[in-house]
N, C-alpha and C positions, 0 to 999 in steps of 0.2 A: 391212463386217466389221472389227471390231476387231484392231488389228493385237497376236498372241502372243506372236512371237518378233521381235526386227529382224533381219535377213535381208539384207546385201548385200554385193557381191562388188569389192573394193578397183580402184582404175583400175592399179595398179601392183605390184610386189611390190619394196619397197626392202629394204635389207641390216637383217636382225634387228635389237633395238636389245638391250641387253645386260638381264639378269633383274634385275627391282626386286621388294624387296616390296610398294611400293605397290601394283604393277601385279596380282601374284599376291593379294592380297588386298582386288581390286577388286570382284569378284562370287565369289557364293558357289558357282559352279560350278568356278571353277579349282583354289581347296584340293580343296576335297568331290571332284568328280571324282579326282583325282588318288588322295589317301588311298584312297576305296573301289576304285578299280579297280587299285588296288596290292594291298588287302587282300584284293581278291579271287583273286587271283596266289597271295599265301603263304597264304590263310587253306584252300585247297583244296591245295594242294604238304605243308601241315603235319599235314591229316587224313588222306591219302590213304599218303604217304609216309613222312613223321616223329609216329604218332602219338603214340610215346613221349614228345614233347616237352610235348604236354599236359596241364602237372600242374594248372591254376585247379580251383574247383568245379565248375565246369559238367563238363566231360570228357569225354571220347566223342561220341557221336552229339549229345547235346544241344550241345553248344557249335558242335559244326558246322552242326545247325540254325539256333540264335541268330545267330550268324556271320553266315550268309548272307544271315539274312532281314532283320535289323537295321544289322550290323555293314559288310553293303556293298551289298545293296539298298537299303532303307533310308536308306541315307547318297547315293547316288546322287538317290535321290528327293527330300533336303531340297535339297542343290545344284541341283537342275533348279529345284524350285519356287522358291530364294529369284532365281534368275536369271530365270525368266520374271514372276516377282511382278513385277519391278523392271519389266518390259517392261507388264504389266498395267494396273501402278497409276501407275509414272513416280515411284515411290518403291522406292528398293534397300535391301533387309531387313536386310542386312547387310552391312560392309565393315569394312577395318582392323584395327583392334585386336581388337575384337570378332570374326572373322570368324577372325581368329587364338586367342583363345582358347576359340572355337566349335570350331576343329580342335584343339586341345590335349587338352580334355575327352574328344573322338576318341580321339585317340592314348592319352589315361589310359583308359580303359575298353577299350580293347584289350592293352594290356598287363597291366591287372587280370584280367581272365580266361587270361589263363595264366599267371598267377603263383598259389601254393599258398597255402592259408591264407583264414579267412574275411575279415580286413580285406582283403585286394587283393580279395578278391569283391565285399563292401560298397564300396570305394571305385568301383571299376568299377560298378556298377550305380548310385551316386551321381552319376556323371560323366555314365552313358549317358542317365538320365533326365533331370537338367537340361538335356542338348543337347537333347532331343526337347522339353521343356517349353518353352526359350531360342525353340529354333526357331521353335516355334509360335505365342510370342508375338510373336517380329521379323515374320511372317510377317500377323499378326494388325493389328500395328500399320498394316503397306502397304495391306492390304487395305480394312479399316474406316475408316483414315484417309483412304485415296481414294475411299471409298462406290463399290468395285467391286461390288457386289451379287452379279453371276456368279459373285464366288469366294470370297463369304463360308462359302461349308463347308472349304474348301481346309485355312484353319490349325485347323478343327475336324480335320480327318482326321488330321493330322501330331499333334495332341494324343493320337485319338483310339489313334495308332501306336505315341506314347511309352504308352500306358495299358496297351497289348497286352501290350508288353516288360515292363512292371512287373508285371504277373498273371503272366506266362512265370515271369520270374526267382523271384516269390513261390512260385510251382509247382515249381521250381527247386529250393531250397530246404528245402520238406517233402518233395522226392522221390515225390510222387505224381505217376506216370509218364501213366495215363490225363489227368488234369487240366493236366499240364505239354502235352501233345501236342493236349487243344481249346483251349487258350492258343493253343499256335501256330499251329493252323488262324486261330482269330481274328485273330493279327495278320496273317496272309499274306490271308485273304480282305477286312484292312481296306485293305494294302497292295494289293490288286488294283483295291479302288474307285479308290484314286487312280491307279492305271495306268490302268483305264477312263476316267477320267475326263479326264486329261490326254490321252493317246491320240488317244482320240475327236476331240480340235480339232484338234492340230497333223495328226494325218496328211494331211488331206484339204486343209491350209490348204499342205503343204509342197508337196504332188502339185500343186496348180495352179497354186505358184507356182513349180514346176520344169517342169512339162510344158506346152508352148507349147499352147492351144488345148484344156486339158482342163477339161471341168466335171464335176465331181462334187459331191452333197450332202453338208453337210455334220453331218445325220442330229441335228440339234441335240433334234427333238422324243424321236426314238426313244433317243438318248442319255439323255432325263431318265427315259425307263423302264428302263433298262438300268442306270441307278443308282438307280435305285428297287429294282430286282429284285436287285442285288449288295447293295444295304443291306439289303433282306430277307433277305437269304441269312444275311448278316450278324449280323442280331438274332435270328432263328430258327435259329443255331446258337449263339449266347451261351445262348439261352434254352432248350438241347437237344432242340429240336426238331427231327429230320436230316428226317423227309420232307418237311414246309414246306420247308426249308433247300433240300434237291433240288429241288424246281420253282421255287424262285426262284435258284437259280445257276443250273438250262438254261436257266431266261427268258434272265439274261444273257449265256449262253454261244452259246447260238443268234442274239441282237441282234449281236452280235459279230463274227460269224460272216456273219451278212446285211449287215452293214456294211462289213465289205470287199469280198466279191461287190462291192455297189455303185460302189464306189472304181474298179472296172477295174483289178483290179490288171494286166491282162496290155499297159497301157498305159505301167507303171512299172517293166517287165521290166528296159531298160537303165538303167537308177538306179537303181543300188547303195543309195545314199543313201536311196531310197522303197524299195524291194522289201524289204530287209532290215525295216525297219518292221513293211511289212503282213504279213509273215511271223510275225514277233514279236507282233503283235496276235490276228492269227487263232488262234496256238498259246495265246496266251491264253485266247483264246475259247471254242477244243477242252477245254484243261487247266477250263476251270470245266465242261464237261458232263462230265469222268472227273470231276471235284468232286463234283458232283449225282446221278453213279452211283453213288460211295461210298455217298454221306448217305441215299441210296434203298435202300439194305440191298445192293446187285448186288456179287458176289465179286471185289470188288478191293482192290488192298492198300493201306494207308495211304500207302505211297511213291510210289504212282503219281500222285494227285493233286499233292501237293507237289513233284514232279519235272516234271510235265506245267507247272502255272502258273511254280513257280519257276527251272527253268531253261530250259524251251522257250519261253517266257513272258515273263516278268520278264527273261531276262537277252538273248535276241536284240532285243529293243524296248532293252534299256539299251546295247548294244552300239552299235545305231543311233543312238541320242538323243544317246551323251557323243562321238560323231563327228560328228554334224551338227549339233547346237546349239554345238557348240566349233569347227567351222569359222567358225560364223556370226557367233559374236559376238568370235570372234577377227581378225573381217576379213579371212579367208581364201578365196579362191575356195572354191565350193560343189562341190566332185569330187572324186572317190575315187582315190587310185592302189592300186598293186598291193599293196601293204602294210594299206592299210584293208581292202581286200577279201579280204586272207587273214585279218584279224582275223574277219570276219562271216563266213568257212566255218569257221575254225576254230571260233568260239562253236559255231555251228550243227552242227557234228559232235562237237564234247562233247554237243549237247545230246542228237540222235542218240544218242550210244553211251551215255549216260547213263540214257536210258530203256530201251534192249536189255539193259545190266546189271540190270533189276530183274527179267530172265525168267528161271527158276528152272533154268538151262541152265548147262551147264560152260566156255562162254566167259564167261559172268559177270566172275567177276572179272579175265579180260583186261578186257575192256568199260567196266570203271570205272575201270583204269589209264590205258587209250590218254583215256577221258574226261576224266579229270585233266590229263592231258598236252598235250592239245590246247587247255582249259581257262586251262593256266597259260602255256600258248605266244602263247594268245589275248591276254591283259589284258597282257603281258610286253611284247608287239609293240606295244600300245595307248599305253603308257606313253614307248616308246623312237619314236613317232612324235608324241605329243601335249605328253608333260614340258617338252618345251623351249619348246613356245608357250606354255603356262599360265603359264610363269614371265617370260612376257616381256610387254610390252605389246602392244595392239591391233593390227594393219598401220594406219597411217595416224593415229593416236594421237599428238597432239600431247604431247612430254617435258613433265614438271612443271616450275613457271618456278623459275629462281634465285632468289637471296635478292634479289641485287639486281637484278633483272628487276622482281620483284616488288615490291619496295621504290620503284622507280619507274613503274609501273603504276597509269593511273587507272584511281580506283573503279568496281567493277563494279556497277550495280543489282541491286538482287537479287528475285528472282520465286519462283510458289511452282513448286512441282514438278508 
């Protein structure tokens, strides 16, 4: 089995070495994580609390949408892919300079949408879409370059991401509220294939190589119908088509669903590290059959969906991933303490009282207060336990040589990647 992520846990723990940039913009997980699970913090503290601060175009409910699904899921997503490509292909997508004005672009299209006026609009959506475009081609390049076949859709899908956002925002723009809202289905159910799809390997790859003695399948065949049946889902809602759309997202949602059964989860109860995962996966799985009940005509609200994949979903699996793939490749022993694990309840009780807020009841809007709170408590704690490794180098991460180190250093041969 092809090895996804590198995964190993240092012989020693020596005294931190001090923040370089080199070091922070070595893989694309340490900017990307960082920015999105910061914006995730203020981007929900600013709609919930301050929404008076919101003067961009977007404004209200839409920008909070955009926000979430682009502006930090999304961005969570390019970070994971450009750091496990690099594990994929043995070629890293992005680093350095580039990797730095890959976060810039970030940071100008978050700032453009809350600035008033149609240029910071246009600027911001020029910024968002060349990151998704950039991305896809750095990602493109690892790929096709390594003739990884397995994941030649991968910088299809990140294209496919940025394409979403650009019909969003065009939608945006005329103010046609129906058309701006199957925009955003489309990017959230494109951004799901790539949660399925990424998902689907590492859980089952993390499970056995954490739990001494476990085998589980790793569902490789049932996976290819399960993105089969999410791409359907997919194009038979481009092509508004809702009941096709409905039987091909419960295909997925049900695969989903059978696939963790399979996993044993009740084997990964004390792993924090797994359990939080297959949680995260299976609320996926749930959240595309409320998807399919929608699209099937059954009386439920459009918030329910989007609430069900996007934050019972999307954010307990991103919650898990930007903790354990940043242990991993930060050469950190593989274990949770107390502080990781109040991040994963807290997620997980935002996500909780996030969907009780949509019940038509007079705790309501306590429900979406304590949600925010626990939400921005969550990513807050994320931040003030991970910030200081991201900015540092590797555990065990040999320092760059001096000038005259290097200046007296014989040549190195050099080989391909």
């Amino acid at each position: 089995m092809a090895e996804l992520l590198r995964i190993e846990e240092p012989a020693g723990a020596p005294p931190p070495a001090p923040p370089q940039w080199s070091a922070f913009l070595e893989l694309g997980f340490r900017p990307l994580y960082l920015l999105g699970c910061g914006w995730a913090a203020v981007a929900i503290a600013l709609w919930i609390f301050a929404p008076q601060l919101l003067q961009g175009r977007l404004g209200g409910v839409v920008w909070h949408a955009h926000e979430m699904l682009w502006g930090f899921i999304a961005t969570i997503a390019v970070g994971f892919l450009f750091t496990a490509g690099s594990n994929w292909t043995g070629i890293n997508p992005m680093k350095g300079r580039s990797l730095g004005l890959l976060s810039l672009l970030w940071l100008a299209a978050r700032a453009g949408y809350l600035l008033p006026g149609a240029m910071a609009f246009g600027v911001a959506a020029a910024c968002e879409l060349l990151l998704f475009a950039w991305a896809a081609v750095a990602l493109g390049r690892a790929v096709y370059g390594a003739r990884s076949r397995r994941n030649y859709g991968v910088p299809l899908l990140v294209l496919a991401l940025g394409a979403a956002d650009a019909l969003f925002l065009l939608a945006a723009g005329q103010g046609d509220h129906a058309l701006l809202m199957q925009r955003f289905n489309l990017g959230l159910l494109c951004m799901a294939v790539i949660a399925l799809l990424v998902a689907r390997r590492i859980i089952p790859f993390f499970a056995m190589r954490a739990v001494a003695g476990l085998d589980i399948p790793m569902h490789t065949r049932s996976g290819h119908w399960q993105l089969g049946a999410a791409g359907l889902g997919l194009l038979f809602s481009l092509l508004d088509r809702p009941a096709a759309a409905a039987w091909a997202l419960a295909a997925a949602g049900v695969i989903a669903l059978a696939q963790v059964l399979a996993w044993k989860p009740w084997a990964v109860r004390r792993v924090p590290l797994l359990w939080i995962l297959y949680l995260g996966y299976a609320a996926l799985g749930a959240g595309l059959l409320v998807a399919a009940a929608q699209a099937g005509g059954w009386p439920v609200r459009a918030a329910w969906p989007v609430h069900a994949i996007g934050v019972a979903g999307f954010a307990v699996l991103i919650i898990g991933m930007v903790t354990r793939t940043a242990l991993g490749h930060l050469g950190r022993p593989l274990r949770t303490d107390r502080l990781i694990v109040g991040c994963y309840l807290l997620v997980i009780a935002a996500a909780a009282l996030r969907l009780l807020a949509l019940l038509p009841e007079a705790f309501a809007l306590a429900a979406l207060h304590a949600s925010a709170a626990c939400w921005v408590a969550a990513f807050a704690l994320y931040l003030w336990r991970f910030a200081p490794m991201l900015i540092r180098p590797r555990i065990g991460q040999a320092p760059p040589p001096t000038a005259q180190a290097a200046s007296t250093a014989p040549p190195r041969p050099r080989t391909s990647p």
